[in-house]
C-alpha positions as CSV (number, residue, x, y, z in Angstrom):
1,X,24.6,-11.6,-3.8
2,X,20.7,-11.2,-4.0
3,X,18.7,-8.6,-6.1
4,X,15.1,-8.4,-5.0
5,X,12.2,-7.6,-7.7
6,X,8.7,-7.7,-6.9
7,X,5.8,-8.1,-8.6
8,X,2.5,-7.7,-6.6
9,X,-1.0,-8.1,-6.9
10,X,-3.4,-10.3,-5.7
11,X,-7.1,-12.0,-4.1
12,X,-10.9,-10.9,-4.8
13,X,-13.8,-11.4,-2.8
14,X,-17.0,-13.4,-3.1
15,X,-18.2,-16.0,-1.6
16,X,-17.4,-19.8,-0.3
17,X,-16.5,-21.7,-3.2
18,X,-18.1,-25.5,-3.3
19,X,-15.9,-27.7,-4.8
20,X,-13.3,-30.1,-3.1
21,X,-11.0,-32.9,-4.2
22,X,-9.0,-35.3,-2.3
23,X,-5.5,-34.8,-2.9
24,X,-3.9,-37.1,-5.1
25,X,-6.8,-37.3,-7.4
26,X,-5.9,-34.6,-9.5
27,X,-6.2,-30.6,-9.3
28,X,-10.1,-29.5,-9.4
29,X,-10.8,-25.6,-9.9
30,X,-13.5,-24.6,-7.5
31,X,-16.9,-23.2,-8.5
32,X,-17.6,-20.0,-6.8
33,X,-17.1,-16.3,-6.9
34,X,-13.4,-15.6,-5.9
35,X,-12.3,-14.6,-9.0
36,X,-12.6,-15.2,-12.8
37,X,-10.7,-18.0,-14.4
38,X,-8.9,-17.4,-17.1
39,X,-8.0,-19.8,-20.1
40,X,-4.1,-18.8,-19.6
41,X,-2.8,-21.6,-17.2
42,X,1.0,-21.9,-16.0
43,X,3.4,-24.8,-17.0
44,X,1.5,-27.7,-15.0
45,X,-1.9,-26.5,-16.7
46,X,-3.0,-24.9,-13.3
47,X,-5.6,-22.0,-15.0
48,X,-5.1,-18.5,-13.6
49,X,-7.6,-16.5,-11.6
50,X,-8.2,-13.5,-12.0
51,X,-8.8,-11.0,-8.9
52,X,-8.9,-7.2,-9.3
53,X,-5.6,-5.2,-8.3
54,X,-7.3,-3.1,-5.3
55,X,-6.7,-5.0,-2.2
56,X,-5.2,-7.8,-4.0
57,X,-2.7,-10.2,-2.1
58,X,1.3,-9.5,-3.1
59,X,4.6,-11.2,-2.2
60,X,7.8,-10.1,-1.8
61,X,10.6,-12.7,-2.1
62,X,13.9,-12.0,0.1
63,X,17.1,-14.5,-0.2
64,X,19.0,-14.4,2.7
65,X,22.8,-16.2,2.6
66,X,22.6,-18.9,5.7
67,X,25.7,-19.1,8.1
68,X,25.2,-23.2,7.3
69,X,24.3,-23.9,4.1
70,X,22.6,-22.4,1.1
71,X,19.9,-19.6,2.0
72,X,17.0,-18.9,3.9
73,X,14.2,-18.0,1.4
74,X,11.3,-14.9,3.1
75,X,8.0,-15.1,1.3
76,X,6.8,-11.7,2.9
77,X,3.2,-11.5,1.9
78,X,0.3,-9.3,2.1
79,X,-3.2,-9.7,2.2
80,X,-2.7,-13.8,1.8
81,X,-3.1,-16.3,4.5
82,X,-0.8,-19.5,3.9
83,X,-3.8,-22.3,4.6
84,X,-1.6,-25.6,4.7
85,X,-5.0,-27.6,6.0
86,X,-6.8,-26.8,3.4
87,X,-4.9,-27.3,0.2
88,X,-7.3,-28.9,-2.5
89,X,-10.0,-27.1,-1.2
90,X,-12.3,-24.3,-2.7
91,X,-10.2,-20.7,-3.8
92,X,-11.4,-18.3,-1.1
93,X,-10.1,-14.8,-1.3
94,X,-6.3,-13.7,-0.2
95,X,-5.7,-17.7,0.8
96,X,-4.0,-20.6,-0.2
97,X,-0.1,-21.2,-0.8
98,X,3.1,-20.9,-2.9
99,X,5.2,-22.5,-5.7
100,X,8.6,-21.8,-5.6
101,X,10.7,-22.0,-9.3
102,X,14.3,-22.4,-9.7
103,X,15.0,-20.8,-13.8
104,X,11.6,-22.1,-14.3
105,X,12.0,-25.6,-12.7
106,X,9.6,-26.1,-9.3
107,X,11.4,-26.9,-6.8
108,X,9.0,-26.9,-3.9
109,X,5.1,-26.1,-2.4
110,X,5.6,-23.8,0.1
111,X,3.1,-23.2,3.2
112,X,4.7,-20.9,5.5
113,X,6.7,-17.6,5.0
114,X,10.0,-19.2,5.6
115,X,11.6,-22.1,3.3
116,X,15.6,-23.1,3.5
117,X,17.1,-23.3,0.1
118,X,19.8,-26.1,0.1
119,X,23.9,-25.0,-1.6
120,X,23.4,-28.1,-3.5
121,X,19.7,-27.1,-4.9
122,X,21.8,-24.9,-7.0
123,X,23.6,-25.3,-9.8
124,X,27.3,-23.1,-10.3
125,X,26.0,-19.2,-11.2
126,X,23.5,-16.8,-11.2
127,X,20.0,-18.0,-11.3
128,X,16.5,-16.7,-11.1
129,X,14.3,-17.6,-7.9
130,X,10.4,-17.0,-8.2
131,X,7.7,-17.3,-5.7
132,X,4.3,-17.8,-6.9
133,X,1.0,-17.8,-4.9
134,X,-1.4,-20.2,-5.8
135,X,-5.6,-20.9,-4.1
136,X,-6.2,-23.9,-2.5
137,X,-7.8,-25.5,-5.5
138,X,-4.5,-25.0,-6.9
139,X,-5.3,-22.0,-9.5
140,X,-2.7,-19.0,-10.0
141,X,-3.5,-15.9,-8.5
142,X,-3.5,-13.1,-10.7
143,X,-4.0,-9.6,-11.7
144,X,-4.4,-8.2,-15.3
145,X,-3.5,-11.8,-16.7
146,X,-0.2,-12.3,-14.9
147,X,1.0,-14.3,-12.7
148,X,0.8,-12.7,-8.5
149,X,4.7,-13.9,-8.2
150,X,8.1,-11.9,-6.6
151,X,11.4,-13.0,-8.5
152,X,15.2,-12.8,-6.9
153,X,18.6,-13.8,-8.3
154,X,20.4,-16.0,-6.3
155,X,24.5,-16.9,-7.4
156,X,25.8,-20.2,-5.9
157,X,29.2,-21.5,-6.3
158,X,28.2,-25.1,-5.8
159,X,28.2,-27.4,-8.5
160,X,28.5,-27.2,-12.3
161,X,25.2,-28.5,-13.4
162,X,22.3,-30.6,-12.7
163,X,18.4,-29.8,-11.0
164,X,17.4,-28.3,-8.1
165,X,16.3,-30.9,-5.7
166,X,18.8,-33.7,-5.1
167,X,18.7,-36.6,-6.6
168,X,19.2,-40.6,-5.5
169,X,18.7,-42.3,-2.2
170,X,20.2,-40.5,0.4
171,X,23.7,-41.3,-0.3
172,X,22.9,-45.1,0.5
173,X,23.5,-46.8,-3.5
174,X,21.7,-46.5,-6.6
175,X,19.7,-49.6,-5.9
176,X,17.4,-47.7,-2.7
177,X,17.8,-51.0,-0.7
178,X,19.2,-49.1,2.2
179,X,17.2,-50.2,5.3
180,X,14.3,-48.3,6.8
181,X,11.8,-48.3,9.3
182,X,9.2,-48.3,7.2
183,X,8.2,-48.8,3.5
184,X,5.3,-46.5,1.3
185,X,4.2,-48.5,-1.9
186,X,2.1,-46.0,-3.8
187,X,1.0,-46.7,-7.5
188,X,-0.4,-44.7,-10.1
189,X,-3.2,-45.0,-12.8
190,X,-3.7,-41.8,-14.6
191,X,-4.9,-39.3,-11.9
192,X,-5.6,-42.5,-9.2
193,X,-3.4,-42.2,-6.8
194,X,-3.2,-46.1,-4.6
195,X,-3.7,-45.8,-1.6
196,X,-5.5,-42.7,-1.8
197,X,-2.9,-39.9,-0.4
198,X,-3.3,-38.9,3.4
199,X,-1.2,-38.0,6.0
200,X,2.0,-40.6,7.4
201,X,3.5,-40.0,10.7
202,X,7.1,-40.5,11.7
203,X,9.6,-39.6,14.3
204,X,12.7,-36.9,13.7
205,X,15.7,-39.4,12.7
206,X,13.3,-42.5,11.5
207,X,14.0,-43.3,7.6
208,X,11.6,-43.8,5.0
209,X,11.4,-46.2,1.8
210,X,9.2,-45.0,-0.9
211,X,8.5,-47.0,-3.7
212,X,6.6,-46.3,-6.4
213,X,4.9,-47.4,-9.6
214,X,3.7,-45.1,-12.2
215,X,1.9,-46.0,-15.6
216,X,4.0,-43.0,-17.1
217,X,7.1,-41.6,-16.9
218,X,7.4,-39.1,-14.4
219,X,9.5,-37.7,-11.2
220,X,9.3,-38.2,-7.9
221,X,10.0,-35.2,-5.6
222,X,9.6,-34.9,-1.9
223,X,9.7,-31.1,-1.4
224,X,10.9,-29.6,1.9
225,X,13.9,-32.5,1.7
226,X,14.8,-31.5,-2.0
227,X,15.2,-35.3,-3.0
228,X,13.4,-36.4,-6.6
229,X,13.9,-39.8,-8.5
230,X,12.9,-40.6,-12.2
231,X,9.7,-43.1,-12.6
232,X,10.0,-44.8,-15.6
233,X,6.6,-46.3,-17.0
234,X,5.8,-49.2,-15.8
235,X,8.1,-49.7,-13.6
236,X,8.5,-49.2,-9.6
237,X,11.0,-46.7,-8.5
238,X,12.6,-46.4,-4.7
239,X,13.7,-43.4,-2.8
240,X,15.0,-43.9,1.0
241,X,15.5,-40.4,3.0
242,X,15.9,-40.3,6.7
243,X,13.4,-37.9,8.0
244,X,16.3,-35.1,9.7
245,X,13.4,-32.4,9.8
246,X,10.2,-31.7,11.3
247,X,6.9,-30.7,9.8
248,X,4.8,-31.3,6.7
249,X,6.4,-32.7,3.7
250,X,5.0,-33.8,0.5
251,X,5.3,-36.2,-2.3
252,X,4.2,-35.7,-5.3
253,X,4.9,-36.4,-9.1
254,X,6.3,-33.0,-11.1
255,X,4.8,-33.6,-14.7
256,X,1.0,-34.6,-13.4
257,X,1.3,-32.4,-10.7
258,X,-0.5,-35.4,-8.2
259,X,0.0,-35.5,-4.4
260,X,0.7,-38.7,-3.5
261,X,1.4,-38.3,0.5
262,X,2.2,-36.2,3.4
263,X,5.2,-36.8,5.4
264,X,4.4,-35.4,9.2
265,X,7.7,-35.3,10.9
266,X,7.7,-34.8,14.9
């Protein structure tokens, strides 16, 4: 089912890079001397950074069929360090984590060299899957001006069209009014994110409300849970999920590329 190409390269050296955002507030490139950046940037306007090929970081993406549902996606790395706790942070060498694109359409941030790939992320057919690393201050690693990504086709028999990520409010109506233990109200204004983004705990099982209101029209998308709703300007959008797995999950809008939370499940 899976056919595995990858493309390798990777992190320099120097030393600690000084700048630092919060997250939420936009993507900052660090000063410092891992690197060179480049004025080629990716499809969110993330610039590149350049790194020399000799002991540069590389990733090889494996799709392995689950006995469940959908697949169980390997980001076997080299010479990289996934560095969850300090995303937004300065780009220090061979650190920092991954994109993961569906035909060109991000589907998650991954930390960690395992992520599960839902059947219903994937549209009917044969479709290209690409794993990209990225530094903390949320640049593209790269060598000779391209991208340090692995790519694998993955064929689905699910549905016949439609995104990656699923959409609505976890099967409870279009209107999100399904109950919930607790409620996020988030806006946005430009790149300030209200509250400013941290870290919400919850318990396995509780369920979430998020609502939010954007000044422009965007997407929602809580990665990890594959669940994304359309923000029209202007107006407040819900999404309700019940929280069915542990760890770190975030929110965050797709065209603006801002975090807007962390979801810590227990």
């Amino acid at each position: 089912m899976v056919a595995v190409l990858t493309v390798g390269v990777a992190a320099g050296c120097g030393g600690r890079p000084t700048t630092h955002h919060k997250p939420g507030t936009g993507h900052q490139e660090a000063s410092g001397s891992a690197g060179r950046l480049l004025d080629r940037a990716d499809e969110s306007g993330h610039r590149y950074r350049q790194v020399d090929a000799d002991g540069a970081p590389s990733v090889d993406l494996e799709v392995r069929p689950d006995s469940a549902d959908g697949w169980n996606v390997r980001l076997d790395v080299s010479d990289f360090r996934f560095t969850p706790d300090s995303v937004g942070g300065g780009a220090l060498p061979g650190r920092g984590h991954a994109h993961l694109y569906l035909d060109d359409h991000k589907i998650a941030r991954v930390y960690g060299e395992w992520y599960h790939l839902p059947e219903s992320a994937v549209p009917k057919g044969t479709h290209r899957l690409t794993a990209r690393l990225y530094a903390d201050d949320h640049t593209v690693w790269a060598v000779d001006g391209e991208p340090i990504e692995s790519t694998a086709d993955v064929t689905s028999s699910g549905r016949e069209d439609g995104h990656a990520g699923g959409h609505g409010h976890d099967g409870k109506g279009a209107s999100g009014k399904a109950s919930a233990d607790r409620t996020v109200t988030i806006s946005v204004d430009g790149k300030n994110v209200q509250p400013p983004p941290g870290r919400l705990e919850f318990k396995k099982g509780q369920r979430v409300r998020l609502t939010v209101t954007s000044d422009r029209a965007d997407t929602l998308h809580v990665h990890g849970y594959d669940k994304e709703v359309t923000l029209p300007a202007g107006r407040a959008a819900t999404l309700t999920l019940t929280l069915d797995r542990t760890g770190l999950f975030e929110v965050e809008t797709h065209e603006s590329g801002l975090l807007l939370t962390q979801l810590v499940v227990r």
